[in-house]
N, C-alpha and C positions, 0 to 999 in steps of 0.2 A: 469324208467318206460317209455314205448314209445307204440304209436299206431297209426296203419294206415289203411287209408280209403280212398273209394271215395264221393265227393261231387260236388255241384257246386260253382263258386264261386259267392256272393253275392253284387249284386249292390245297393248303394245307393249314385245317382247323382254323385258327382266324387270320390267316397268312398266306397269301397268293404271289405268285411269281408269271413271270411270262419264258416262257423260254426260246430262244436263240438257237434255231439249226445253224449247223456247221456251214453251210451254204452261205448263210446270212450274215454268220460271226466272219467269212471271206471276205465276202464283199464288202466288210466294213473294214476289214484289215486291221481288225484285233486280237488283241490274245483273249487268252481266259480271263481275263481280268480286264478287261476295256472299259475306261470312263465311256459312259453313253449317254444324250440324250434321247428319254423316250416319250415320242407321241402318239397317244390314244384316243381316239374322237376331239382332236383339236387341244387339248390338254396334254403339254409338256413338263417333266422332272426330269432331273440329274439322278442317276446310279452308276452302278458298278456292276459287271457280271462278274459271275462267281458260278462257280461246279459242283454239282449235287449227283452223285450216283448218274457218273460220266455223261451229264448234260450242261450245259452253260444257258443260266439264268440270270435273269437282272430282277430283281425285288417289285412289286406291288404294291405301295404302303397302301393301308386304309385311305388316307388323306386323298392318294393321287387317284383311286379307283372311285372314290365319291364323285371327283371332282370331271371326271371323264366319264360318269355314269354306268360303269360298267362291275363286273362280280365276278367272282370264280364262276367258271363254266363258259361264261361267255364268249360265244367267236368275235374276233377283235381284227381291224387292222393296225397296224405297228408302224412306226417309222422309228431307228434307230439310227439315230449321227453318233459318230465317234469325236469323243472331245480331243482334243491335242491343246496343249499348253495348259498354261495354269485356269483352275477353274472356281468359276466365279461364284459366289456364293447369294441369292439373291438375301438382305436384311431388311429386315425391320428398322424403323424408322428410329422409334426410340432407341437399338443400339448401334444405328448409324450415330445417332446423336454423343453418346456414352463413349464411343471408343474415340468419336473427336476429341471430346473434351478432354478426357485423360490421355491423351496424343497417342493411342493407342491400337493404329489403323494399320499402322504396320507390322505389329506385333502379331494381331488378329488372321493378317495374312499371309502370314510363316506359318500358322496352323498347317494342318492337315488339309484336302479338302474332305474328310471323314469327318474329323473336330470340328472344322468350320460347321457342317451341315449339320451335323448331331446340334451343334450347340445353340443352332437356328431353332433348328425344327423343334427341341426342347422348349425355346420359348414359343416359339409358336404356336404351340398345345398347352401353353399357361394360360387358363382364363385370366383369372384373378390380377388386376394390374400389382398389387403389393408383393403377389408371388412372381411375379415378370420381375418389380425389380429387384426382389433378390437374388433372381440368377444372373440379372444384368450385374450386380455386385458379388456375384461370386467369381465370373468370369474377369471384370476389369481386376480383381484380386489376385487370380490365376495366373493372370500375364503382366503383371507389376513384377 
């Protein structure tokens, strides 16, 4: 299911959301809580909607709003697909590599997809490669 719209996007201090009319969250045939993929000026992530003072939102990290060029306030078009089945988690090379080696691929993907994606996007925003791999070692740790 997919739908698209336009909106603005919504600020709160350094935190933007987009939000989802009811119309839209139909047509997508989700609940309040629907895995979605969202596109913004050609630039696609993974979230989740969620309800804020009885509206249904999906998150705007920094990352995805750079990467799509766009800011709180901004009129935007949207496109929102509904995930169905299990969802995939795009990684990093180095901990593709890591969970090979400690035969650790299927572990990784019993997570969440919450935990998977925190646990991406955490390294993700690690410059520092010695600090990459200490989370890459905190995690193979986690799931041993």
């Amino acid at each position: 299911m997919k739908t698209t719209y336009e909106t603005i996007v919504l600020g709160f201090g350094n935190h933007a959301a987009i939000e989802i009319p009811p119309e839209n969250l139909a047509e997508l045939g989700g609940d309040k809580r629907a895995p979605v993929k969202v596109t913004v000026n050609g630039h696609t992530y993974q979230t989740t909607a969620t309800s804020m003072d009885g509206k249904r939102l999906v998150v705007f990290p920094t990352r995805d709003r750079i990467a799509s060029g766009v800011n709180s306030g901004h009129k935007i078009t949207v496109t929102m697909t509904l995930e169905e089945g299990y969802r995939e988690v795009a990684m990093p090379e180095e901990l593709k590599r890591a969970l090979t080696e400690n035969n650790l691929k299927e572990a990784f993907r019993a997570l969440s997809f919450s935990d998977r994606h925190a646990l991406v996007n955490k390294l993700a925003d690690t410059k520092k490669k010695a600090s990459r791999e200490r989370h890459i070692q905190k995690l193979i740790k986690r799931l041993t």
